[in-house]
PLY file of the C-alpha trace (Angstrom):
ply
format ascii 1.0
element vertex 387
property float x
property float y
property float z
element edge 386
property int vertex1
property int vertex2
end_header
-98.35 -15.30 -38.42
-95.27 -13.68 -39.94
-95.19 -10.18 -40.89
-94.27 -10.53 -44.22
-96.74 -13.74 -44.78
-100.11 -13.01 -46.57
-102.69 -11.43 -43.93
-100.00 -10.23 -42.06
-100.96 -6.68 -42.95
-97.12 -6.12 -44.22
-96.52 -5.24 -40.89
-92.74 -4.83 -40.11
-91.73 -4.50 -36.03
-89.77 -1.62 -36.50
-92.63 0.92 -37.66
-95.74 1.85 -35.72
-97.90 1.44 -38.79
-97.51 0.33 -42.66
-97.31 3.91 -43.90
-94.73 4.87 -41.35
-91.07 5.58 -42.80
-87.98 4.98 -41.11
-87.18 6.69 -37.98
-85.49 9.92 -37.92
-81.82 10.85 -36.77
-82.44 13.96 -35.43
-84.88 12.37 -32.99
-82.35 9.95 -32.54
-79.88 12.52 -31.24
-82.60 14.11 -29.29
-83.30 11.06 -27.67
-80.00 10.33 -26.79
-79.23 14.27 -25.11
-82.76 13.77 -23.21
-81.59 10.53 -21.73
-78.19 12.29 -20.96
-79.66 14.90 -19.35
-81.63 12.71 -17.03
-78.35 11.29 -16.00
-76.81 14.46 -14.80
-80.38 16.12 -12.71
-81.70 17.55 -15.85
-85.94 16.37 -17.30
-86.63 14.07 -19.74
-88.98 14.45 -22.35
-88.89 17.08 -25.41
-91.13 19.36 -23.26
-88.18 22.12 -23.35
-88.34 23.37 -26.58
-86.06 22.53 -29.57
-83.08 23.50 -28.11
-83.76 21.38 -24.89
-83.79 24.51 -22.56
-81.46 25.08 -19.25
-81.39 21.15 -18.61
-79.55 21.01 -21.86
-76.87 23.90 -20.73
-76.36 22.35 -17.27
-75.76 19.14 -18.65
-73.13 20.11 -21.07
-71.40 22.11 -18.24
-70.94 19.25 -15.81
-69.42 17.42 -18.59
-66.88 20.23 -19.10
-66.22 20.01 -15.66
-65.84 16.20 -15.44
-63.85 16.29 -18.80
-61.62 18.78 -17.20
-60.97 16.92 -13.97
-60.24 13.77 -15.30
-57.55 16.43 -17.47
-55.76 17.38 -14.54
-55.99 14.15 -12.89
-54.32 12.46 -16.14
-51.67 15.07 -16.31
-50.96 14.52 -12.37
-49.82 11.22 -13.38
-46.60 12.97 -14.84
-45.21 13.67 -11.51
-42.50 11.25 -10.36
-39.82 11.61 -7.14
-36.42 10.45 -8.27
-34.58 8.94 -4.86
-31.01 10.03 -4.22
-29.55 6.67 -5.21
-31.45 6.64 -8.76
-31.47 7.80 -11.68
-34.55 8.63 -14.03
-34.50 7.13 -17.70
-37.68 9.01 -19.68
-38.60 7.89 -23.05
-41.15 8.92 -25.55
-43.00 6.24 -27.32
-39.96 4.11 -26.65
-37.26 6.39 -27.68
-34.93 7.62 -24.89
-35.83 11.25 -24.42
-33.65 12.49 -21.37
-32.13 11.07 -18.47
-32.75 12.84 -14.74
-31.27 13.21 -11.64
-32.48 12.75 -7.53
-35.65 15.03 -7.16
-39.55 15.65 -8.41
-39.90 15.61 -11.86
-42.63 15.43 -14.61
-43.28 13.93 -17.83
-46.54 13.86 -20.47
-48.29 11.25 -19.00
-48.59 7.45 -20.40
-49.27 6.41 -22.78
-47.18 9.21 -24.43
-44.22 9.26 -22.33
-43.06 6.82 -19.51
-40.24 6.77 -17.06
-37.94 3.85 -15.35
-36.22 4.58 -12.14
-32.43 2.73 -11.78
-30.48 2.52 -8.75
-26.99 3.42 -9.67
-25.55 2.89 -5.89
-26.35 -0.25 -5.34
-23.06 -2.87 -5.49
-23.80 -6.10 -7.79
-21.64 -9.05 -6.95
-20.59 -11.94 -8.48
-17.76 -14.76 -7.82
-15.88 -16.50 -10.79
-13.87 -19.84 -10.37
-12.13 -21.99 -12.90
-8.61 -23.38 -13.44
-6.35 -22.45 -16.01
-3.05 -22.46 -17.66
0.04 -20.56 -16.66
2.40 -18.82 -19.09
5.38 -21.38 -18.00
2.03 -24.45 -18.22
1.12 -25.02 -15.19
-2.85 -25.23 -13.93
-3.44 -23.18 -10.42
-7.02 -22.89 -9.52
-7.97 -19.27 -9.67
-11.22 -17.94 -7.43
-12.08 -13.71 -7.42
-15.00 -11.60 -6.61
-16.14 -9.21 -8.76
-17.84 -6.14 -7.71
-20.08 -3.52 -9.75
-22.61 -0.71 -10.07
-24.28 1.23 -12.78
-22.71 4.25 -13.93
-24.88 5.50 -16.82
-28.55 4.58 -16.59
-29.40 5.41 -20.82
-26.26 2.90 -21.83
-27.32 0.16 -19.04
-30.94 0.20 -20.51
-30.52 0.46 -24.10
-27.08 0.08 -25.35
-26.92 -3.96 -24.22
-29.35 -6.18 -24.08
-28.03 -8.03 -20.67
-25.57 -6.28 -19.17
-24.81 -8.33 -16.37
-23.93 -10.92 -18.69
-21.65 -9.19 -20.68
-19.82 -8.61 -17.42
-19.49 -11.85 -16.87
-18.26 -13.20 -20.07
-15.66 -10.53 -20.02
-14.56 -11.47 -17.03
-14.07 -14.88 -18.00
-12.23 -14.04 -20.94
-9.94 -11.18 -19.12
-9.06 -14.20 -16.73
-7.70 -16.21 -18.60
-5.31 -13.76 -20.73
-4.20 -12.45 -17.66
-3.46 -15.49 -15.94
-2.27 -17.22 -19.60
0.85 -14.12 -19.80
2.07 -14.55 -16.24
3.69 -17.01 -14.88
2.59 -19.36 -11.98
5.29 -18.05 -8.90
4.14 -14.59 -10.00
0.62 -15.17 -9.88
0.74 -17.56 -6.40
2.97 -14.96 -4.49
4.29 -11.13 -4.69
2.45 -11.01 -8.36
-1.13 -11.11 -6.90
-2.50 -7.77 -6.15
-1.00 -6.61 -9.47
-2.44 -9.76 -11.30
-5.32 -8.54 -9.63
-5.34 -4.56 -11.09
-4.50 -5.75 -14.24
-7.47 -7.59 -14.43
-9.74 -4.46 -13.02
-8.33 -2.78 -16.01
-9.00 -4.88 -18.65
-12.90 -5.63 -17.61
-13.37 -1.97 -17.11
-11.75 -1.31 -20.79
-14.44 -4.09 -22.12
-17.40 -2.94 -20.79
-16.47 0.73 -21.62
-16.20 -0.36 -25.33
-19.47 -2.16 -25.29
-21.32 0.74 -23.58
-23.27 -1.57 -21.23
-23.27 1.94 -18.33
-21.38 -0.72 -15.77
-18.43 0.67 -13.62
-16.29 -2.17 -12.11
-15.83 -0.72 -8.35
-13.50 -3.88 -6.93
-11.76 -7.16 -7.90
-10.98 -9.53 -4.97
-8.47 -12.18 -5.57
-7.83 -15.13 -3.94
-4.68 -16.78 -3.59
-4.04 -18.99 -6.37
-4.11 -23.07 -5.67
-2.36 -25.76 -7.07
-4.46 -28.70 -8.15
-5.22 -31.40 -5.59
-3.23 -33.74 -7.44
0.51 -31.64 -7.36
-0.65 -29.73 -4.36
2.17 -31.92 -2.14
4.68 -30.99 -4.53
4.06 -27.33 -5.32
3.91 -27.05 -0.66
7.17 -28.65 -1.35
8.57 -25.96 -3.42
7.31 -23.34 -1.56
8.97 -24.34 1.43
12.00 -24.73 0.02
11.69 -21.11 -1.59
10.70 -19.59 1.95
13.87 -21.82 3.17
15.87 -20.09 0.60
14.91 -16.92 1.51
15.32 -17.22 5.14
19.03 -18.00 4.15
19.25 -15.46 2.56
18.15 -12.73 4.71
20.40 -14.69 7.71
23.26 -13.88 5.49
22.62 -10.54 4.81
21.75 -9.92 8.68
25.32 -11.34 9.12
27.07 -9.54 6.03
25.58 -6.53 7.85
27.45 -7.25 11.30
30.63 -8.50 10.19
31.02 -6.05 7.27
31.36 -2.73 10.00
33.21 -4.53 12.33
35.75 -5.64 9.90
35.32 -1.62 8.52
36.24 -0.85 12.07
39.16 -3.04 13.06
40.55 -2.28 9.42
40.62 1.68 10.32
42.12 0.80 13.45
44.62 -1.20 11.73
45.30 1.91 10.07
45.61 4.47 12.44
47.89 1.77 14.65
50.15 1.99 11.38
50.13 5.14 11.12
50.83 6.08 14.90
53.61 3.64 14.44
54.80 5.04 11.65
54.86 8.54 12.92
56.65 7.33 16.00
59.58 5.60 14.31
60.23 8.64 12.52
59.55 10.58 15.68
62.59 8.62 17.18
64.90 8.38 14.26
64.45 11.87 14.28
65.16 12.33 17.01
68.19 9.66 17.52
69.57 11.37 14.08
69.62 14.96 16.16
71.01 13.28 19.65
73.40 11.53 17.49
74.12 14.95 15.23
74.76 16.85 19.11
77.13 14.13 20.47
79.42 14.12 16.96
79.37 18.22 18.00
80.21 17.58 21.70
82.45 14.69 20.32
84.76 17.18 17.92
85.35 19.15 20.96
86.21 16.59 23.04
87.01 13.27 21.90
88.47 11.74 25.16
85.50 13.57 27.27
82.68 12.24 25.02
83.88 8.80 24.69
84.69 8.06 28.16
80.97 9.41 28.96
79.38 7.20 25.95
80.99 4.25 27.78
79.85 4.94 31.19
76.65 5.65 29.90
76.33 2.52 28.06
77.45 0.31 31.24
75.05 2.47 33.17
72.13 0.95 31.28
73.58 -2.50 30.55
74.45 -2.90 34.22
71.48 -1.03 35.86
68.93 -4.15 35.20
71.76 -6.64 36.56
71.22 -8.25 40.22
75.34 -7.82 40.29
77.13 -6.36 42.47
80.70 -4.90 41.11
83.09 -3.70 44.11
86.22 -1.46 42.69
88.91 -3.21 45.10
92.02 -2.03 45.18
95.29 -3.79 45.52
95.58 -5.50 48.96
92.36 -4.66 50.03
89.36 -6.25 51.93
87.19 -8.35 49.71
84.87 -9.58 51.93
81.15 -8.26 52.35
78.56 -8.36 55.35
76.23 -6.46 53.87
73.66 -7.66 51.62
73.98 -4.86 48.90
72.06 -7.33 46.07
69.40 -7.96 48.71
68.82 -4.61 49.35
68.59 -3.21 46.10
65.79 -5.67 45.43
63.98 -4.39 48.38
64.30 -1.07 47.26
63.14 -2.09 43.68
60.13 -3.72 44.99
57.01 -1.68 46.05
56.54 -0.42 49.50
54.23 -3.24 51.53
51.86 -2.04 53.95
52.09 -2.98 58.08
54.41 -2.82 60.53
57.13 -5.13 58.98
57.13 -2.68 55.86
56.80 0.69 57.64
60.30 0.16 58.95
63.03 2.20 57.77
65.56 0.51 56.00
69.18 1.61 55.78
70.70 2.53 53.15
74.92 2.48 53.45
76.35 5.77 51.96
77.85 3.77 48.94
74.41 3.29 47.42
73.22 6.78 48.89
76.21 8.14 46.24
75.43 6.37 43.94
72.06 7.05 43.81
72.99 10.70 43.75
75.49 10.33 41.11
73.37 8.60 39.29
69.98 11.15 38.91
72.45 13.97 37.12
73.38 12.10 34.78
70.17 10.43 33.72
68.47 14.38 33.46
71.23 15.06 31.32
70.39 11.89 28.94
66.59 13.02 28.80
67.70 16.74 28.05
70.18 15.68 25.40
67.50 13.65 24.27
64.87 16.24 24.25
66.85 18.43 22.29
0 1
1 2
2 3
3 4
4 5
5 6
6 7
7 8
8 9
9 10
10 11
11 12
12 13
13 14
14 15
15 16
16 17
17 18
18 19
19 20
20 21
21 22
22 23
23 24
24 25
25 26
26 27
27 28
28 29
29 30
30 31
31 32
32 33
33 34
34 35
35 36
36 37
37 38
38 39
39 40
40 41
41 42
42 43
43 44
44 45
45 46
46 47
47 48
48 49
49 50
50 51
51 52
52 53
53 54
54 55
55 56
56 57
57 58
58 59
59 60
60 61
61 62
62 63
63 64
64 65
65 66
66 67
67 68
68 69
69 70
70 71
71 72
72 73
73 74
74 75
75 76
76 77
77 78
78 79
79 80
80 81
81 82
82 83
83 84
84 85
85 86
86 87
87 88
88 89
89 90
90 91
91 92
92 93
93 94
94 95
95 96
96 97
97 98
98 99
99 100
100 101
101 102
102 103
103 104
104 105
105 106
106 107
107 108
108 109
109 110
110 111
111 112
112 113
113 114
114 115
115 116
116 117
117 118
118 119
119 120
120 121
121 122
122 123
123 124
124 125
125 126
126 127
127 128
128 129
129 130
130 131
131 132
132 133
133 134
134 135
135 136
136 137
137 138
138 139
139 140
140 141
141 142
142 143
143 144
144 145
145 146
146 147
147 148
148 149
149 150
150 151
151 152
152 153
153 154
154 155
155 156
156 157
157 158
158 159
159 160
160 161
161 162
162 163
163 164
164 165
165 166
166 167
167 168
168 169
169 170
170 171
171 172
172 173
173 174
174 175
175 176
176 177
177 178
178 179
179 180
180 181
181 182
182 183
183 184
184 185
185 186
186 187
187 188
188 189
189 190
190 191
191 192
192 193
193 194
194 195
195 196
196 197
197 198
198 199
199 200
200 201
201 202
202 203
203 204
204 205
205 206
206 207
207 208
208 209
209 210
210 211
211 212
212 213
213 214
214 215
215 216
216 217
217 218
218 219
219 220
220 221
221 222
222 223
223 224
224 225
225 226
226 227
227 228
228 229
229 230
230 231
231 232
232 233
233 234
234 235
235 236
236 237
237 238
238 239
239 240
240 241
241 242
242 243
243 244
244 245
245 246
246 247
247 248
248 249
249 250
250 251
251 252
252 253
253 254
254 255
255 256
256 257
257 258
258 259
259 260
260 261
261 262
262 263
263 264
264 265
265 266
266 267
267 268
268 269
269 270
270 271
271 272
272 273
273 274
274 275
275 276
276 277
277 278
278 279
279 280
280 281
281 282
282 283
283 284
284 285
285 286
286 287
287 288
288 289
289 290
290 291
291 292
292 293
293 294
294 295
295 296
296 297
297 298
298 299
299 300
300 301
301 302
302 303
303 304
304 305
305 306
306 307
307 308
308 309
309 310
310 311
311 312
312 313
313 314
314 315
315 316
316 317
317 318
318 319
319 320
320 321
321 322
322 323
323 324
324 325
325 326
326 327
327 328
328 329
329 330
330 331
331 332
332 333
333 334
334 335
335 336
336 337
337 338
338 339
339 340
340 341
341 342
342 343
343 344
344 345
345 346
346 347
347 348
348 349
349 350
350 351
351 352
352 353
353 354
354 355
355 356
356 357
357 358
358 359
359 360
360 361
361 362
362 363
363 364
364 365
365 366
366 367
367 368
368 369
369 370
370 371
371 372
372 373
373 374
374 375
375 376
376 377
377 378
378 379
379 380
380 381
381 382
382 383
383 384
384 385
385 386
């Protein structure tokens, strides 16, 4: 039978008896600090007075206690180590607060604050390959690595969404103006490390202006290829540019040789002219002075001078001749026995050594004479000379 049916008794299940009211809240609460207490050591039961007694105190000081610990152990939380290679990014409720360096650190605890540790030494790496157009339109295949590392932590975090991305994309576009304003000999050969720099530059410039906290460290280029299709022909040209400049440098090597050699036979040249030169005049000089001291001696002496001019002159037009001139006089013997032409070639002829040569050879009193006559007057000719 239900409570509320007729002979029930009006009985509900939540009062001891019809006339009861409902139950109390400060039994309630009493209750619920007895039952508490009995967790914690302390007696149940509202034997202790009104107050609940020293159970009652005990109780509430345990939960100071464990209130307190779990206090400390929240705020421990707030201790991080940042590592040498990292950076700490802190933010409060989302909102960057402060950004610190390698070392023990601490922060109000989550949920309030929170922290994120980035590694700003590590090296991030990517490769990029496409073809593309020359300034003078031609397609070479351009490959280059493309290395990177986080310079701010805040700006890498917050200030782009995907930063690594961004790199990319301005890679891709730096590329491609680069290669687009050079043109393709530039880019294949001598133009590659600056092709190369250029590029560095430019990427660095982008992601400065979109604040994405990446540094660009290194940008490794590859030589540039020719298609597949024209690679024959562009190996062709090539060679024939290395061919041209292997020509060239032969001639210079050879410019270089012949030019000082001809330098040096041209200054010889020169002084041989000039030693020439100061010769003849040497000797006209000095005829014009042996000719100025005969005209003296000359004036003096006409017959003198001229007879001794004449024997002078047949003295040196005679001396080379293999003649022989005899002064005969009327009547007389013109037969010779000795060899006098013979002899003089002996004597013109060196000295040869052995016994043959050793010998003494005679020499007739005519050439002896002569010989002597002839030695005055040719130190006379060199001291005329000479003066």
């Amino acid at each position: 039978m239900a409570w509320n049916e007729p002979g029930g008794g009006n009985k509900d299940p939540w009062s001891g008896g019809g006339d009861q009211g409902p139950p109390d809240l400060d039994e309630v609460v009493r209750k619920l600090q007895e039952r508490l207490g009995g967790l914690f050591g302390g007696k149940g039961g509202g034997q202790g007075g009104p107050s609940g007694g020293p159970g009652r105190d005990l109780s509430l000081r345990l939960i100071g206690v464990a209130v307190a610990v779990l206090v400390v152990i929240w705020l421990a939380t707030g201790i991080y180590i940042v590592g040498p290679a990292e950076r700490g990014v802190e933010t409060r409720f989302g909102k960057l607060t402060e950004t610190t360096g390698p070392g023990p650190h601490w922060h109000i605890p989550a949920p309030i604050e929170s922290v994120t540790k980035v590694n700003v030494d590590e090296i991030a790496t990517f490769s990029h390959k496409a073809s593309m157009l020359t300034q003078d339109e031609n397609i070479v295949d351009v490959e280059l690595t493309v290395q990177s590392r986080i310079q701010d932590a805040a700006n890498y975090l917050f200030q782009d969404q995907n930063p690594e991305k961004t790199l990319r994309d301005a890679t891709v576009t730096v590329v491609r103006v680069t290669i687009g304003g050079s043109k393709l000999d530039y880019v294949m050969t001598e133009g590659r490390s600056a092709v190369a720099v250029t590029i560095k530059e430019r990427i660095q410039a982008l992601m400065d202006q979109y604040k994405t906290g990446l540094e660009v460290t290194t940008v490794n280029m590859q030589p540039a290829k020719p298609p597949e299709q024209v690679k024959a022909a562009f190996d062709d040209a090539i060679k024939a540019r290395e061919d041209k400049e292997r020509i060239e440098n032969q001639a210079e090597a050879y410019a270089n040789e012949v030019l000082p050699r001809a330098r040096g036979e041209a200054a010889r040249i020169i002084a041989d002219a000039r030693a020439y030169r100061d010769k003849v005049i040497a000797e006209s000089e000095g005829e014009a002075a042996r000719f100025d001291a005969i005209l003296t001696e000359y004036q003096k002496a006409p017959e003198v001078t001229r007879e001794r001019l004449y024997l002078e002159t047949m003295e040196q037009v005679l001396g080379g001749n293999a003649k022989v001139l005899l002064d005969v006089e009327d009547g007389g013997n013109s037969l010779m026995y000795l060899p006098i032409d013979q002899m003089l070639k002996q004597s013109a002829t060196p000295v040869q050594s052995g016994p043959a040569a050793s010998a003494p050879v005679a020499a007739t009193p005519a050439s002896a004479s002569g010989a002597s006559d002839a030695m005055p007057q040719r130190i006379v000719d060199r001291e005329r000379r000479t003066r």
